[in-house]
C-alpha positions as CSV (number, residue, x, y, z in Angstrom):
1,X,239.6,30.6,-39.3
2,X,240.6,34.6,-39.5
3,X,239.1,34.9,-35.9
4,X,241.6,32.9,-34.1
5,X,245.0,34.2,-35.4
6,X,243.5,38.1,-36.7
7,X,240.9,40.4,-36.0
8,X,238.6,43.0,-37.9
9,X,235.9,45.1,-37.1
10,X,233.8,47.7,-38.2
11,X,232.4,51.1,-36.8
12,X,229.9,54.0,-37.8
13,X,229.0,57.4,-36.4
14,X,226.6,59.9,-37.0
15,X,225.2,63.2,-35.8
16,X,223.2,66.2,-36.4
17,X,222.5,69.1,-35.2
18,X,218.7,69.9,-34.9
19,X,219.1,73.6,-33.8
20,X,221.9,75.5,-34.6
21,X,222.6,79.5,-34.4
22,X,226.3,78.7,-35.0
23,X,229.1,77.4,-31.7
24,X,226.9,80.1,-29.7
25,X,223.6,78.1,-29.7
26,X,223.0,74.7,-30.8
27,X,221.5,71.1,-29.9
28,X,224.0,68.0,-31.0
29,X,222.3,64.2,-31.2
30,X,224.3,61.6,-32.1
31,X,224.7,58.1,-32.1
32,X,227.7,55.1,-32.9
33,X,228.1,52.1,-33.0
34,X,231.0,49.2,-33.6
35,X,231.6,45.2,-34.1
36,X,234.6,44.0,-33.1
37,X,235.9,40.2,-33.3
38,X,239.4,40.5,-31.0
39,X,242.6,39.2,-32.0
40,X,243.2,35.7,-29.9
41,X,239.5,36.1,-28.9
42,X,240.1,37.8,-25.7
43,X,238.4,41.6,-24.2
44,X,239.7,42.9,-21.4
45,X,237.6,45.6,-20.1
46,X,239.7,47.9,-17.8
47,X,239.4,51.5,-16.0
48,X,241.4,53.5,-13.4
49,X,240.3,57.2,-12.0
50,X,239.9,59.6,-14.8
51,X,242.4,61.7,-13.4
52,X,246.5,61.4,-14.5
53,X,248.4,59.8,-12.0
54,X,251.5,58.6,-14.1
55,X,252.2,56.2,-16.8
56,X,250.8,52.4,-15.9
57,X,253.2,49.9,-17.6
58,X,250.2,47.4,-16.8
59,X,248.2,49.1,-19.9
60,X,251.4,49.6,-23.0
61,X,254.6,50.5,-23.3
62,X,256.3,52.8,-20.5
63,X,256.7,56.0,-23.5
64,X,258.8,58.9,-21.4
65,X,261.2,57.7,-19.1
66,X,261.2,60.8,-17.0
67,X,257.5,60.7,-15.4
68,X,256.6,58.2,-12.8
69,X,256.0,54.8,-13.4
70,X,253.6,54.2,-11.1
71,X,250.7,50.9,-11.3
72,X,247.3,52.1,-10.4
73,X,245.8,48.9,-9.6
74,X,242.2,48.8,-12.2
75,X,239.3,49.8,-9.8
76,X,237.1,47.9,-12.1
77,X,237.9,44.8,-14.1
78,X,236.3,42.0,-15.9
79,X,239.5,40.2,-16.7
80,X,240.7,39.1,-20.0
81,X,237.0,37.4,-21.2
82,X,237.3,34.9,-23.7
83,X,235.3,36.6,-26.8
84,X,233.7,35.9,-29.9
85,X,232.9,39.2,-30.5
86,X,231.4,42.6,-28.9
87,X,229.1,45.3,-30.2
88,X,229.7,48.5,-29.0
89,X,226.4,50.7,-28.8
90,X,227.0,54.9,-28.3
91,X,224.1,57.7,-28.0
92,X,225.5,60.6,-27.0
93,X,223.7,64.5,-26.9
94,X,224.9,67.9,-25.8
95,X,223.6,71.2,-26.1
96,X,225.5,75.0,-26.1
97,X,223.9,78.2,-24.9
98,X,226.2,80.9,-24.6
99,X,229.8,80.1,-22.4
100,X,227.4,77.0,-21.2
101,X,227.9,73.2,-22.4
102,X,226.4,70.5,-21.1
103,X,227.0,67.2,-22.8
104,X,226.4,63.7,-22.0
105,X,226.9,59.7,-23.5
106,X,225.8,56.7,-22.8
107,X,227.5,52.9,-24.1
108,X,226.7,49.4,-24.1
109,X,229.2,46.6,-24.8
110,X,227.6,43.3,-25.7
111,X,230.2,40.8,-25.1
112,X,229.5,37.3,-26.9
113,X,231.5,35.1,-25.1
114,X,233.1,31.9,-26.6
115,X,231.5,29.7,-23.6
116,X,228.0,31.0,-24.5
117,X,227.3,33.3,-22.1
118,X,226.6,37.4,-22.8
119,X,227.1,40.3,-20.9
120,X,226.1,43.9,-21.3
121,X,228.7,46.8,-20.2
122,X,226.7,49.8,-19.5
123,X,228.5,53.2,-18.9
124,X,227.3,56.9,-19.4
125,X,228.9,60.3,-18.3
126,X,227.4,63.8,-17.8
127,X,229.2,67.1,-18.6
128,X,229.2,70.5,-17.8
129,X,231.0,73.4,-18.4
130,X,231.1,77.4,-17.6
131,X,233.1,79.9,-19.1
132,X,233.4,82.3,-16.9
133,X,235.1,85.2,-18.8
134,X,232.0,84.8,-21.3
135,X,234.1,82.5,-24.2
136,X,232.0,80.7,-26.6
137,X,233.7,76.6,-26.4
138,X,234.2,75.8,-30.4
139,X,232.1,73.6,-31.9
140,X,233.6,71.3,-34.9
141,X,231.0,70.6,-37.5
142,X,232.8,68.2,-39.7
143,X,233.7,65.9,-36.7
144,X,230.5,66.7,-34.3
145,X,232.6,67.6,-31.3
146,X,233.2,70.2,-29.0
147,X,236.7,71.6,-28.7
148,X,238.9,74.4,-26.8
149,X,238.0,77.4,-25.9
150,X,240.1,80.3,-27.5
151,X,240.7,83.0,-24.7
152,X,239.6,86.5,-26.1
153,X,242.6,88.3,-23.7
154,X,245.3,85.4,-24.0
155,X,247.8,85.6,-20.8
156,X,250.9,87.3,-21.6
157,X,253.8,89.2,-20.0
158,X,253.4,92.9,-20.0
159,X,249.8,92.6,-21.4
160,X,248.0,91.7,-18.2
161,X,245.6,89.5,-19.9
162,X,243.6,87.0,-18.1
163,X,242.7,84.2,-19.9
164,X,240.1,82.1,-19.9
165,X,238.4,80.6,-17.4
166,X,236.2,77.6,-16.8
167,X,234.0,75.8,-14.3
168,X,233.6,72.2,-15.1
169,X,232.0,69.7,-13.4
170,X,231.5,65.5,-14.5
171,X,230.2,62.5,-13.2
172,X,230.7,59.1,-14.8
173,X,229.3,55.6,-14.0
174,X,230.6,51.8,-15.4
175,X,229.3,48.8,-14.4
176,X,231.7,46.2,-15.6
177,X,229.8,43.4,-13.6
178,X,228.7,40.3,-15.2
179,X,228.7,36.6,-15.2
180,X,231.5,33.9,-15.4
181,X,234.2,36.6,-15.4
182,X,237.7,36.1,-15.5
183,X,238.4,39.4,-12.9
184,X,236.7,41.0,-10.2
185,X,234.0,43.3,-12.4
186,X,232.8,45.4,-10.4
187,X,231.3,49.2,-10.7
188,X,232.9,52.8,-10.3
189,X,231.4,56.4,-10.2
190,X,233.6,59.2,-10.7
191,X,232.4,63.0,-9.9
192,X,234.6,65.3,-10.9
């Protein structure tokens, strides 16, 4: 009875780090995973470009009035599916050496439908990224995630400081096609 007015679910992560000579050199493993039963038994599962191209007032409320409101139709899109409830499956691994960071993740979303039918959501992304003024990228050990780099000469006025900088490069694939579908599905790739 909960299931068709309320929703609850549950999720778990863990990691470890296998080798690790502090943020300079280190291996990260990691896996997650969550079960979800939806609120009014529905799971849309939605994507645009990875890149910022204004609010969407299609995916929550508009928040600052100033920047553009512009709808970025969904490039994929399986609809609003009609759920019992989904599993959500993470492994994700990424390794530091130096300025270098390559990371990458991979996710399945089993989707139990309420008309019987299942369908598996696979995605997965690849990371990399250079600092090229020699930086080491942080490395938070309590949460098992990468995070900023810290320029060692921050840019300022009448210091001539040049900051960091960083070559980055990403590619990401979703396939969000699957049977009896409310929307299109469809896949995307993104390189970035």
């Amino acid at each position: 009875v909960c299931g068709h007015w309320g929703a609850w679910g549950t999720a778990a992560r863990l990691t470890c780090l296998p080798y690790y000579e502090g943020d300079e050199r280190l291996i990260h493993v990691g896996a997650d995973y969550s079960f979800n039963d939806p609120a009014r038994d529905l799971v849309p599962f939605v994507t645009t470009g990875e890149a910022f191209a204004g609010q969407n007032p299609e995916f929550g409320p508009a928040g600052i009035d100033f920047l553009p409101i512009v709808a970025i139709p969904p490039f994929a899109n399986t609809g609003a599916i009609p759920t019992e409830h989904t599993n959500l499956i993470n492994l994700e691994a990424a390794a530091a050496w130096g300025p270098l960071v390559v990371q990458s993740e991979m996710r399945w979303a089993v989707v139990d439908q309420l008309n019987g039918a299942r369908n598996t959501f696979p995605g997965f992304y690849a990371h990399a990224r250079y600092v090229l003024t020699g930086e080491i990228v942080e490395y938070d050990e309590a949460n098992g995630v990468f995070g900023a780099v810290t320029p060692d000469v921050p840019v300022g006025w009448g210091r001539g400081g040049a900051g960091a900088w960083e070559l980055a490069a990403r590619v990401s694939h979703l396939d969000l096609n699957g049977e009896l579908l409310p929307g299109p599905g469809r896949q995307l790739t993104d390189v970035t």
